[in-house]
C-alpha positions as CSV (number, residue, x, y, z in Angstrom):
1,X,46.8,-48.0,96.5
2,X,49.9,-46.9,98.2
3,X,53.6,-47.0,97.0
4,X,56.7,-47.4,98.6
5,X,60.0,-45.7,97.9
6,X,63.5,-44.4,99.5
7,X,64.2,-40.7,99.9
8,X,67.9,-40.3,101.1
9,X,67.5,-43.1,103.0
10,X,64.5,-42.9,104.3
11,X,61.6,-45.2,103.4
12,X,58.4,-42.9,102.7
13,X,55.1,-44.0,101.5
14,X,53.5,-41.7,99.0
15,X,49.5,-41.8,98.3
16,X,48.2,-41.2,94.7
17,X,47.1,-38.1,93.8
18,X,43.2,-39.8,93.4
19,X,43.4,-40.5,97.3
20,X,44.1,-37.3,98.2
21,X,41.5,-35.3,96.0
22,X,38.9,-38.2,97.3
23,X,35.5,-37.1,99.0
24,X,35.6,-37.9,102.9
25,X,32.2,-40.0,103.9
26,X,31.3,-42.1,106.9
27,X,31.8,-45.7,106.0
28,X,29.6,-47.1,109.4
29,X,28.5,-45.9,112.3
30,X,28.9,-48.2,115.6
31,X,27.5,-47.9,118.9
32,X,27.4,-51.0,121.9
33,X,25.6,-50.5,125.4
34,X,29.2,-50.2,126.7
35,X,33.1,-51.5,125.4
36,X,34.0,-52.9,122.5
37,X,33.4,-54.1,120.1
38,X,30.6,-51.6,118.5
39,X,28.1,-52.5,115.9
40,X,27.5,-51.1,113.4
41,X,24.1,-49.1,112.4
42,X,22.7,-47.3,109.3
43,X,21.6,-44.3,111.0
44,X,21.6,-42.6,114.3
45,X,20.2,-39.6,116.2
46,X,23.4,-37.7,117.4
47,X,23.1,-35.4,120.5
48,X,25.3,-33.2,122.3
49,X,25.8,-35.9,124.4
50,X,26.9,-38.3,121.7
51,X,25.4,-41.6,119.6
52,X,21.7,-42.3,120.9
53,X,21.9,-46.3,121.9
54,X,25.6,-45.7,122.3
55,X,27.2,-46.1,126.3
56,X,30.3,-46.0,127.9
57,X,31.5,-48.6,130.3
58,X,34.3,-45.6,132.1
59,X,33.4,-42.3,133.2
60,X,36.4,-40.6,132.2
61,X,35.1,-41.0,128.3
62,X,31.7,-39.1,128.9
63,X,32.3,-36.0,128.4
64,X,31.0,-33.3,125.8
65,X,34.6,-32.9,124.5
66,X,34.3,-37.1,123.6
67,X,30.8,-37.2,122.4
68,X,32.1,-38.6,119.5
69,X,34.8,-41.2,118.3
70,X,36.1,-40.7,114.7
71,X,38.3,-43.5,113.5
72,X,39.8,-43.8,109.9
73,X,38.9,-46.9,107.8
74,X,42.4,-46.1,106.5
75,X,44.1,-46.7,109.2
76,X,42.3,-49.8,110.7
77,X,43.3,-51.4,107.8
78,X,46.9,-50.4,108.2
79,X,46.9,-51.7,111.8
80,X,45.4,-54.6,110.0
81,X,48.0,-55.3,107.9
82,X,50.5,-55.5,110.8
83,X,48.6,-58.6,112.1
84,X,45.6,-57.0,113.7
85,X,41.7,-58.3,112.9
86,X,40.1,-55.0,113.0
87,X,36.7,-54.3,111.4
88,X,34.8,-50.5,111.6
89,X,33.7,-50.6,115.2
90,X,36.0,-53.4,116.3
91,X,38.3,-50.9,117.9
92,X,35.3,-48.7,119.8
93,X,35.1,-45.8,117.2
94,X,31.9,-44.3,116.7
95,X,32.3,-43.4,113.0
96,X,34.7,-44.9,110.7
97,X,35.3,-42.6,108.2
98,X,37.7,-42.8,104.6
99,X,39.3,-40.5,103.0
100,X,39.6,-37.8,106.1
101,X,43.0,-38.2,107.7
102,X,41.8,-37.2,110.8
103,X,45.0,-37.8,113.0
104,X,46.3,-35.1,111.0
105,X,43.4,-32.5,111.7
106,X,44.0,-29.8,114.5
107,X,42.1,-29.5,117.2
108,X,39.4,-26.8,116.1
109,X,38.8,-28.3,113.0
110,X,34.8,-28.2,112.3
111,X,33.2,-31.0,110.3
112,X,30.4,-30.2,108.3
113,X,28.4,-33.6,107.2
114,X,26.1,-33.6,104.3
115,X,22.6,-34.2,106.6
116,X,23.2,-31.4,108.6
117,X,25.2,-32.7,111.5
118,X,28.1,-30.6,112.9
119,X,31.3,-31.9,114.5
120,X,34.1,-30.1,115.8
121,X,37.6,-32.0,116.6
122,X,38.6,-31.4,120.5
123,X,40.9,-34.3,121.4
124,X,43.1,-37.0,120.5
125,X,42.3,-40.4,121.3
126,X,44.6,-42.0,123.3
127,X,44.7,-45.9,123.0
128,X,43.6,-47.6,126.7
129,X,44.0,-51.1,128.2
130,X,40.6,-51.8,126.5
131,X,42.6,-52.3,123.8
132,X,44.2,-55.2,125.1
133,X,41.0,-57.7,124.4
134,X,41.8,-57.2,121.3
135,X,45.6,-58.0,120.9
136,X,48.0,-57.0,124.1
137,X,50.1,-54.9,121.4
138,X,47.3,-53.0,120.0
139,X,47.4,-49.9,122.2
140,X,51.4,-48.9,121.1
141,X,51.1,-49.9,117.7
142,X,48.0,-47.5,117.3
143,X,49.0,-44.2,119.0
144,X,48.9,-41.6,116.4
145,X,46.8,-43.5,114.5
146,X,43.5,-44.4,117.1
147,X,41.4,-41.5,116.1
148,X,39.9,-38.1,117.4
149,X,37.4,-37.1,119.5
150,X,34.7,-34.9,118.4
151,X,32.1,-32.6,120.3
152,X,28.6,-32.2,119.0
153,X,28.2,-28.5,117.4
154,X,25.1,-29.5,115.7
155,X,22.5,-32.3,116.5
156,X,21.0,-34.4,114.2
157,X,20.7,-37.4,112.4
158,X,23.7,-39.3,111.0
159,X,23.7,-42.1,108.0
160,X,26.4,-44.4,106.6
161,X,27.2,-42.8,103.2
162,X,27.1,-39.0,104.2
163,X,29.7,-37.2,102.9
164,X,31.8,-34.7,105.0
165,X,33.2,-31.3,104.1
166,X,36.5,-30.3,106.7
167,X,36.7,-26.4,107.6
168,X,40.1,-25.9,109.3
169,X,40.5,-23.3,112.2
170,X,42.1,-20.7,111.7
171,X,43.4,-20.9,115.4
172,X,42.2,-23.2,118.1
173,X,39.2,-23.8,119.1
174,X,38.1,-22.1,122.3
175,X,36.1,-25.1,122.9
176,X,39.0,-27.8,122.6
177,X,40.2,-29.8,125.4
178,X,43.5,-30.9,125.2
């Protein structure tokens, strides 16, 4: 639950303190031969290269530094709220995650997921006409707010339920790409 209130002014939103002490975990995993929407899977092998099963339909998106797409559920349901159907996947996102806040990570940051799999954050996502066969709107609405892009530190095996443990950099990474 969130609340609402003014602060000279200003409306703010405050999360309870149980939300922010909450345990981050992937909520689904999605992958589609190319575009959206994904669908969603209960495990996956995860390679440097990204999601096994998992394509892209534009060149520009396979890279190392975009193996992976990490969306929170949060937030697709705060989109969703402003008139958006948005389901985990809907919006191209390779994991939809709770609980993580990953807009708000820095570039560097390492994720450390409970079967072994390492991630580290190296971009921002960046909202693209794609979005626009889902609602025209979509792709302003939801900048700071899409998602980050992760590179593969560690391959393995991924499954809905893991939970994640977030190690911040203490400067960034020398493998980010802005």
């Amino acid at each position: 639950m969130i609340t609402t209130g003014k602060i000279q002014g200003f409306s703010v939103r405050f999360k309870p303190v149980s939300a922010l002490n909450s345990i981050s975990r992937i909520v689904s995993i999605n992958i589609s031969r190319g575009g959206i929407p994904k669908t969603p899977v209960p495990v996956v092998r995860l390679t440097v290269a990204g999601l096994e099963g998992d394509g892209h339909n534009h060149a520009k998106h396979k890279t190392p530094f975009q193996a992976v797409c990490i969306q929170d559920l949060e937030k697709l349901e705060e989109l969703s709220q402003g008139g958006y159907i948005l389901s985990p996947g809907k919006a191209g996102e390779n994991l939809t995650v709770e609980h993580l806040h990953v807009n708000s990570l820095p570039l560097g940051t390492v994720l450390e997921f409970s079967g072994g799999v390492i991630l580290e954050i190296s971009k921002a996502r960046k909202p693209c006409y794609v979005m626009d066969a889902i609602h025209p709107r979509l792709k302003t609405d939801a900048l700071g707010r899409h998602g980050m892009y992760a590179r593969v530190v560690t391959e393995g095996i991924l499954s809905v339920g893991e939970t994640i443990a977030v190690k911040l950099s203490p400067e960034k990474s020398r493998f980010a790409n802005p």
